[in-house]
C-alpha positions as CSV (number, residue, x, y, z in Angstrom):
1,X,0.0,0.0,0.0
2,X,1.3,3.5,-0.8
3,X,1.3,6.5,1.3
4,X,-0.4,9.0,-0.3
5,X,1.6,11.5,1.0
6,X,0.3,14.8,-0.7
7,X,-3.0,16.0,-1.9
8,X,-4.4,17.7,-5.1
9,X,-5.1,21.0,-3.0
10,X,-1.8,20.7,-0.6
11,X,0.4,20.5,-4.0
12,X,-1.8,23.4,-5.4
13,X,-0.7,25.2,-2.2
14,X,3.1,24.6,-2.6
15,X,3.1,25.2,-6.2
16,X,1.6,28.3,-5.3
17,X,4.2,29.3,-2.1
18,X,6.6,31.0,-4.4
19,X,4.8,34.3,-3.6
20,X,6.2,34.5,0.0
21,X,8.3,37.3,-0.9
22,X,5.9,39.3,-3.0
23,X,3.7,40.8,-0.7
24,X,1.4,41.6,-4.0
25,X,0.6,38.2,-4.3
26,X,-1.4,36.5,-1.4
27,X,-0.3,32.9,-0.9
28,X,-3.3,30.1,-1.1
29,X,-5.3,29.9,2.7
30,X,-5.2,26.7,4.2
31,X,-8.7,25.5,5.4
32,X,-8.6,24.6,9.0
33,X,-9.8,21.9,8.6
34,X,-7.5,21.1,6.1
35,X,-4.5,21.4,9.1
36,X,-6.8,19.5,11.5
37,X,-6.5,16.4,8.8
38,X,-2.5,17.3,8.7
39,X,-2.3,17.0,12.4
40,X,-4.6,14.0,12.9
41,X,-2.4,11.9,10.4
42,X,-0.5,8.8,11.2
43,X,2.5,10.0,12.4
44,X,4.8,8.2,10.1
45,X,2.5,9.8,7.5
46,X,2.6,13.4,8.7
47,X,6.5,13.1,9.0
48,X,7.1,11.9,5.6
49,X,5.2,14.3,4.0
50,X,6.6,16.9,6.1
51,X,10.1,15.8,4.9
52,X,9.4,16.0,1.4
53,X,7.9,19.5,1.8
54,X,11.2,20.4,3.7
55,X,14.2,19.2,1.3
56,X,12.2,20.6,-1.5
57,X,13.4,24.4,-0.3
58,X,15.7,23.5,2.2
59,X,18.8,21.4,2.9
60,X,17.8,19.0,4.5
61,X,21.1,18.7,7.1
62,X,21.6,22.9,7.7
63,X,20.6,24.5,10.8
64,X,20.2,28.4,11.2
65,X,21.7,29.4,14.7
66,X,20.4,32.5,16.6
67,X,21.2,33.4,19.8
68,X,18.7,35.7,21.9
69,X,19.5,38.1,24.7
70,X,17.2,40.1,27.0
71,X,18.6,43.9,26.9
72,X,15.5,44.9,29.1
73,X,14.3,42.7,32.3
74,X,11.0,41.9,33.7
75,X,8.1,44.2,34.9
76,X,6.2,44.1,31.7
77,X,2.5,45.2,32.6
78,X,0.9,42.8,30.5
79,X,-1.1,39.6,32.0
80,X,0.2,36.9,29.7
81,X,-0.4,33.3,31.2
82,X,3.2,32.2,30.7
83,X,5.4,34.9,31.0
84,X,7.7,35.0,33.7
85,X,8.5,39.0,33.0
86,X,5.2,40.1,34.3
87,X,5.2,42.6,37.1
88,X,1.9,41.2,38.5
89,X,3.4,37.4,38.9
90,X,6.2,36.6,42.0
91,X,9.1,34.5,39.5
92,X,12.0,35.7,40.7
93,X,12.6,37.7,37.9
94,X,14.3,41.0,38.6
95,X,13.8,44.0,37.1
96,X,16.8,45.3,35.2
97,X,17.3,48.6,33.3
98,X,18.5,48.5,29.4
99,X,21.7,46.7,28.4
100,X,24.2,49.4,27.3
101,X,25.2,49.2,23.6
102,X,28.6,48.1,24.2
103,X,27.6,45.2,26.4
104,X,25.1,44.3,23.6
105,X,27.7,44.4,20.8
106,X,29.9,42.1,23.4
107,X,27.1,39.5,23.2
108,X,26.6,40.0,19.9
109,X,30.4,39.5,18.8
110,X,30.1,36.0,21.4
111,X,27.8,34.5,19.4
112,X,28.9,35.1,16.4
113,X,32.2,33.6,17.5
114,X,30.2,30.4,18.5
115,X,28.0,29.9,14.8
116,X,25.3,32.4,14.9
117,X,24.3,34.3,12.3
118,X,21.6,36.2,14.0
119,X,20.7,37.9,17.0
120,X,18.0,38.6,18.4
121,X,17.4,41.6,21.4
122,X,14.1,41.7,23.4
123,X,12.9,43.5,25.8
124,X,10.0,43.2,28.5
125,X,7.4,46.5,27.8
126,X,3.7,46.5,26.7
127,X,5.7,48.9,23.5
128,X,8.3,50.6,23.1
129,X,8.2,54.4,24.7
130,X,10.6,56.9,21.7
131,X,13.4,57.2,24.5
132,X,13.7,53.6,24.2
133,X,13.2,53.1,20.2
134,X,16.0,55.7,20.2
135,X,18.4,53.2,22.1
136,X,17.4,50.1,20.4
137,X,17.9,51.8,17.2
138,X,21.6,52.4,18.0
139,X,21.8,49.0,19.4
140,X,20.6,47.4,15.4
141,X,22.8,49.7,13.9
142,X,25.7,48.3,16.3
143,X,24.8,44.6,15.8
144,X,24.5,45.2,12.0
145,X,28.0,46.3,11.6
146,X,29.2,43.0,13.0
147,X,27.8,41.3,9.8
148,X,25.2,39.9,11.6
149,X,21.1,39.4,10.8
150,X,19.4,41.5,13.6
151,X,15.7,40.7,15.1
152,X,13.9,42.3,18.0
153,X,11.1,41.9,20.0
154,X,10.0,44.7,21.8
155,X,6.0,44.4,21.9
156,X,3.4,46.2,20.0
157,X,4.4,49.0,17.9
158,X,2.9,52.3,16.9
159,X,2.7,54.0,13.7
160,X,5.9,55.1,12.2
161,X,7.9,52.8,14.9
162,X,8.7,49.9,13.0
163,X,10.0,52.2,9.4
164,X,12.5,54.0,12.4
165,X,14.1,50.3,13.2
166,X,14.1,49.1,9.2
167,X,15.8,52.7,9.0
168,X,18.5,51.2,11.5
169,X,18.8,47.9,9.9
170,X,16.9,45.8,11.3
171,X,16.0,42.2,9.6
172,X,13.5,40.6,12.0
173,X,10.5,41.7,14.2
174,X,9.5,38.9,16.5
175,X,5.5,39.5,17.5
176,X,4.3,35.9,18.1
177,X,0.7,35.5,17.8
178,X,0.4,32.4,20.9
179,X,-2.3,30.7,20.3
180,X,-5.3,30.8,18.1
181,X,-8.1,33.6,18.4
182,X,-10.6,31.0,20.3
183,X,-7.9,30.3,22.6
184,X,-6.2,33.4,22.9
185,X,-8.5,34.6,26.1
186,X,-7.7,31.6,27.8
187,X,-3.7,33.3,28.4
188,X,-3.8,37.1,27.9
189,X,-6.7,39.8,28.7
190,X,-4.2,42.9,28.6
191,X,-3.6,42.7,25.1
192,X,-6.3,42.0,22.0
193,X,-5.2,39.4,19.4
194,X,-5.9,42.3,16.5
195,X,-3.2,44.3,18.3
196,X,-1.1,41.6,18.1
197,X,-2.5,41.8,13.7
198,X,-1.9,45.5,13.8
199,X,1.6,44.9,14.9
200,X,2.5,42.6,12.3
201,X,1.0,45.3,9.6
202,X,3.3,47.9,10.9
203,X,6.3,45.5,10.3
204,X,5.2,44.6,6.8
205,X,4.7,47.7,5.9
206,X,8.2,48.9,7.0
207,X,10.0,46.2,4.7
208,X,10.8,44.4,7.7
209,X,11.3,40.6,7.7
210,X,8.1,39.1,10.1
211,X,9.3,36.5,12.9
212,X,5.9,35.1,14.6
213,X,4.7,31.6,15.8
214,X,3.3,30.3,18.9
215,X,3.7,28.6,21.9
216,X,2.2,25.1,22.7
217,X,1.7,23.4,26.0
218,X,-0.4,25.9,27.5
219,X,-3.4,23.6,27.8
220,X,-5.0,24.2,24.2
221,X,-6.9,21.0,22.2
222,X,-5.1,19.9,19.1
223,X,-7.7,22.2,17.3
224,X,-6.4,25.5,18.7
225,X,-3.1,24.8,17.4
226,X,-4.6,24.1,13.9
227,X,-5.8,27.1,14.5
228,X,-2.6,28.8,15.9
229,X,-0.8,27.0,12.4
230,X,-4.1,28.2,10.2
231,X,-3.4,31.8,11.3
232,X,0.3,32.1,10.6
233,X,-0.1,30.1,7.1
234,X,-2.8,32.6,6.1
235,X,-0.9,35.7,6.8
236,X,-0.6,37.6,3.2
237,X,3.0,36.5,3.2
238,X,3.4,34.0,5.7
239,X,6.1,34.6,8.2
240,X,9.6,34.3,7.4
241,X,10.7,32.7,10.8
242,X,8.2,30.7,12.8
243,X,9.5,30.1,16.5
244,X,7.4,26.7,17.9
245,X,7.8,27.5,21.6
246,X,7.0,24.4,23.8
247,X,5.5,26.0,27.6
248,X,8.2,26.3,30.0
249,X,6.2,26.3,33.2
250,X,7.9,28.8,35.7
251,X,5.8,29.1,38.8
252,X,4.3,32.2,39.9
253,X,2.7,32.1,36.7
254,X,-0.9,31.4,35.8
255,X,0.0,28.1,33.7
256,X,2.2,26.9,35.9
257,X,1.1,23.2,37.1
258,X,-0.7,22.7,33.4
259,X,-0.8,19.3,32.1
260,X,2.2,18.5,29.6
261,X,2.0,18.3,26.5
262,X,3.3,15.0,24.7
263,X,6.1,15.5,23.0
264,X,5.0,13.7,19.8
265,X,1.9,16.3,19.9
266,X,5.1,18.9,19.5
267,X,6.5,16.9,16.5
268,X,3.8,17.0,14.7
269,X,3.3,21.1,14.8
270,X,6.2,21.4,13.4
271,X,5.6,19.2,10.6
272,X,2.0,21.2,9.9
273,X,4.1,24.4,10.0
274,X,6.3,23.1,7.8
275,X,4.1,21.5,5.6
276,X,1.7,25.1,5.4
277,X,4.7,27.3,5.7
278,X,7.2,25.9,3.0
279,X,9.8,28.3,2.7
280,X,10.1,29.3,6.1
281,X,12.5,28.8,9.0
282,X,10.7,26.9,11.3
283,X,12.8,27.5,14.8
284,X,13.0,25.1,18.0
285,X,12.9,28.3,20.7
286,X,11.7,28.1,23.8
287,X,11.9,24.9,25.9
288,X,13.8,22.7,23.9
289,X,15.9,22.0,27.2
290,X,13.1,20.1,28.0
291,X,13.0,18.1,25.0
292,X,15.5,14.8,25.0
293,X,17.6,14.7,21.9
294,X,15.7,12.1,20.1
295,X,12.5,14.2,20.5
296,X,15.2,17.1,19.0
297,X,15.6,15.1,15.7
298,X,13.1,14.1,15.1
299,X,11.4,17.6,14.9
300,X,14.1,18.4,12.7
301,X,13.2,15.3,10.3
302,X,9.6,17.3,10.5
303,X,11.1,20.0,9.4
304,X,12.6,22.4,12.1
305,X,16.0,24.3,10.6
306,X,16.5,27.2,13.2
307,X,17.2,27.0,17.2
308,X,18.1,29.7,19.7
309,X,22.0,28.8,20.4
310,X,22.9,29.8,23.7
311,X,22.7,28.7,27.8
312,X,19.6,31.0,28.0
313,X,17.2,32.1,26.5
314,X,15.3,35.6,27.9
315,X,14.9,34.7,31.5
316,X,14.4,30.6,30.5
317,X,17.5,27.9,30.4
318,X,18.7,26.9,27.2
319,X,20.7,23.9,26.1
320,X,24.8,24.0,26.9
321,X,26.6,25.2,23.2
322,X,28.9,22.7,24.0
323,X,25.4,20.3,24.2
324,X,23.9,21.5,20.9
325,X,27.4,21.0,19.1
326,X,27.3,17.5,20.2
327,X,23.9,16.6,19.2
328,X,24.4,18.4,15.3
329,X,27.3,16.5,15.1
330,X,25.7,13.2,15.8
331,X,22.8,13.7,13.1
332,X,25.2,15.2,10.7
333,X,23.6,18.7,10.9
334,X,26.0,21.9,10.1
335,X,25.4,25.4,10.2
336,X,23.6,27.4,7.6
């Protein structure tokens, strides 16, 4: 018996993904009920496919390597669910005033010495105030002239905010949407999912590079991430970089104590981002200390080709670099 391993309509949709970087033309939607199907698969199924879609506009053995760094700490006034950076929820988490640039470009100039090839500053506010903009901005420029990619993630953005860091250099804005809209309530009340839309407008319309994805774990059904998956796919483009964060439970926080989510339940949102999302970078952030290394490979045989390198993430552990360089060299994987 044969695996029928793509569809009529999902080859119509990859024929038709070569308009990711045209925002003029819209990229084909994906039904939700069309991801539901992806994710309900046999799992064998699911991560062939997935595969296929993968080495067909990537190599299939390359890993992108960013490393993230927190230039702003804690007391963020939002309410979301997860996020040990809240001001209202007792984590531990100190506040802490900006980096300076110089210890930012230090950072920066570390990680590019150990394999990455972009970096990634974010900081803990509702948005940034101009003050602020006007230190990030010199902060991009900085991390630009070490021949690096540059993201940030700096919360929601107001007119005219994101064409002042594209004027800097910046690559990437990170604005992850969570969850899907139905679910979106469950986690967050400070902050409306269209703001989180509006944001992601303001980027596109700058000329800047969109970073968004999700987090999983946080007690949603497997039809709220179809509809987490169905919501980045159907951006008009879809987002360059997808981050798949699996829920690091710190307590204090509101979802701390949730059930856990099975890892092969992880796997196989990666493959349905990769499989929706074609050209895209599809990044392990966010708990993959958590993950053993076989549950590791085998999201990247679904298709994951980006990790955060580094012991830490924003306030969150990270795998060892000495860790990840072990594990790459095992499966045969190499920097992109």
């Amino acid at each position: 018996m044969h695996c029928n391993s793509l569809t009529a309509n999902q080859t119509d949709h990859l024929e038709n993904a070569n308009s990711i970087t045209d925002v003029a033309k819209k990229p084909p939607k994906w039904d939700i009920e069309e991801i539901k199907a992806l994710l309900d698969k046999p799992f064998n199924d699911l991560i062939f496919q997935a595969q296929q879609v993968h080495r067909q506009y990537h190599n299939a053995n390359a890993i992108q390597f960013s490393t993230l760094i927190s230039v702003k700490t804690g007391g963020c006034p939002e309410d979301c669910g997860y996020c040990p950076q809240a001001a209202r929820y007792h984590t531990g988490v100190d506040n802490q005033d900006m980096l300076s640039v110089d210890s930012v470009v230090e950072a920066a100039s570390a990680a590019k010495a150990q394999g990455a090839t972009r970096f990634c500053m974010g900081a803990a506010w509702r948005g940034p105030k101009q003050r602020d903009l006007e230190k990030m901005t010199e902060m991009i420029n900085a991390v630009k002239s070490l021949g690096m990619e540059t993201c940030a993630t700096l919360g929601m953005l107001k007119p005219g905010q994101a064409k002042q860091l594209g004027d800097a250099g910046l690559d990437y804005y990170n604005h992850n949407l969570d969850t899907s809209p139905e679910f979106y309530s469950e986690v967050i009340s400070t902050r409306q999912y269209q703001d989180r839309l509006n944001t992601l407008q303001e980027v596109r319309d700058a000329g800047i590079n969109v970073c968004c994805g999700g987090i999983v774990g946080m007690g949603e059904t497997r039809d709220a991430r179809a509809g987490l998956i169905a919501q980045l796919a159907n951006l008009s483009p879809y987002p360059e970089s997808v981050p798949i964060n699996y829920l690091v439970q710190v307590e204090g926080t509101p979802l701390h104590g949730t059930a856990k989510l099975d890892p092969f339940e992880f796997v196989r949102t990666i493959a349905a981002a990769r499989i929706t999302m074609p050209k895209a970078m599809v990044r392990l952030s966010a708990g993959r200390r958590e993950m053993s290394e076989s549950v590791q490979a085998l999201c990247f045989l679904a298709g994951a080709n980006s990790v955060f390198y580094g012991d830490k993430l924003l306030t969150t552990g990270n795998p060892e670099v000495q860790q990840d360089q072990a594990l790459f060299d095992k499966l045969g994987m190499r920097s992109l």
